[in-house]
C-alpha positions in Angstrom: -204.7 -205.8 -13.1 -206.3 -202.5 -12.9 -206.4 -200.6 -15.3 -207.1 -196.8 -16.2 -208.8 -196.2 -20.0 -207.6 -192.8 -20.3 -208.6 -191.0 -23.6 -205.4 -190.4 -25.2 -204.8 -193.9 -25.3 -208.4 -195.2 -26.4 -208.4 -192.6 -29.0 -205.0 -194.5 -30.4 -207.5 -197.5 -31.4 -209.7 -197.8 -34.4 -213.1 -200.7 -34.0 -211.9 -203.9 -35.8 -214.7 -206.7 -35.8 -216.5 -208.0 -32.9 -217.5 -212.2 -32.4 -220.1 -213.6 -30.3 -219.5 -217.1 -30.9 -218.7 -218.4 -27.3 -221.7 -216.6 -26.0 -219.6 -213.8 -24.9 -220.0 -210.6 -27.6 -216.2 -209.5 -27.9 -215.2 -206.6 -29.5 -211.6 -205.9 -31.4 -209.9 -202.9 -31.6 -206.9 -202.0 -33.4 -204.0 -199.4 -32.4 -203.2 -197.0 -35.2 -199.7 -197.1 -36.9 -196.6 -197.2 -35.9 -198.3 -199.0 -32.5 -198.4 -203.0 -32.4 -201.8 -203.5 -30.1 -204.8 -205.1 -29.7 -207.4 -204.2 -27.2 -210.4 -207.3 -27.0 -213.7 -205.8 -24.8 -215.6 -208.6 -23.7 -218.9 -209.4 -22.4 -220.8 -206.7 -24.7 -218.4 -203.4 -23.1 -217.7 -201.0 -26.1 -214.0 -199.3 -25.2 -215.0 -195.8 -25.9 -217.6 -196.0 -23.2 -215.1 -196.9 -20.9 -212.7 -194.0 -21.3 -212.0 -192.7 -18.2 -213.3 -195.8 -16.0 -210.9 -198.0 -14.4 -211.3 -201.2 -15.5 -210.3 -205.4 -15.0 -207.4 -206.2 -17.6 -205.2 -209.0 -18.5 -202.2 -208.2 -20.6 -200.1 -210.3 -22.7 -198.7 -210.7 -26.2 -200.5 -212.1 -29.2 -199.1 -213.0 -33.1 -202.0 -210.9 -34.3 -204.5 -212.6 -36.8 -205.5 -210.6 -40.0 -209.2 -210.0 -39.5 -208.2 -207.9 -35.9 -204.8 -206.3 -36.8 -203.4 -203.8 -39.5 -202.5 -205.0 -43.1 -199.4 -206.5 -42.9 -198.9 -207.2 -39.7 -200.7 -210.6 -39.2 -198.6 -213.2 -37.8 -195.9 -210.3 -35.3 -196.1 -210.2 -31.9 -198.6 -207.1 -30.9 -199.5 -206.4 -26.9 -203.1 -207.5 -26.4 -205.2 -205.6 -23.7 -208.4 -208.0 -22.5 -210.7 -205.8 -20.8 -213.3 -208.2 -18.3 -215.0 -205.3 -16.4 -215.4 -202.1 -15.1 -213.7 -202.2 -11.8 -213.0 -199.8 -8.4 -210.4 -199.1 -6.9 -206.8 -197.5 -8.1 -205.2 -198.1 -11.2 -201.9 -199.2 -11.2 -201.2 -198.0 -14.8 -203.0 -196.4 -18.0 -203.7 -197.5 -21.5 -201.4 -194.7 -23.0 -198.4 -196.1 -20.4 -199.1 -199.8 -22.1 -199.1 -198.3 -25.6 -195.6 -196.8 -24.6 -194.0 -199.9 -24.5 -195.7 -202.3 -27.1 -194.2 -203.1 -30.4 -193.9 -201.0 -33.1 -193.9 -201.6 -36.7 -190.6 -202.1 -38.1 -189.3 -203.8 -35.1 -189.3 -207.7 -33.6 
């Protein structure tokens, strides 16, 4: 899916950690509260340096592990954003639009 890092919703996300350990540098970021969301960079890209860029995603769910979520909120379901590349062409949605819907704390 294509996606559109726009800066309202990049700015939602604090750094977490980052893990090379496949080869593959991957970077975690963390929404800010009340937001349930995880956004993983791979292959070295740096999500503030893709704000504005359309961009390769798969999007799914995840029962967030404590070193890349919040306090508290290891183990509930969060949506998790893993950006592979930049990309071209049009994006069919935007970061903020898939903050919109994700979980929130408090709820399932």
């Amino acid at each position: 899916m294509l996606l559109l890092i726009d800066r309202a919703g990049a700015e939602q996300f604090g750094y977490r950690t980052r893990d090379s350990g496949s080869g593959d540098l991957r970077r975690y970021y963390c929404a800010s509260a009340p937001v349930r969301a995880i956004v993983v960079c791979r292959h070295g890209l740096e999500l503030r340096q893709l704000v504005g860029q359309v961009v390769d995603v798969a999007i799914g769910n995840d029962r967030g592990w404590r070193d890349f979520v919040r306090e508290g909120n290891a183990g509930q379901r969060h949506t998790k954003v893993t950006v592979y590349r930049r990309a071209k062409g049009e994006a069919a949605r935007t970061l903020s639009q898939i903050l919109a819907v994700a979980p929130r704390d408090g709820a399932g």
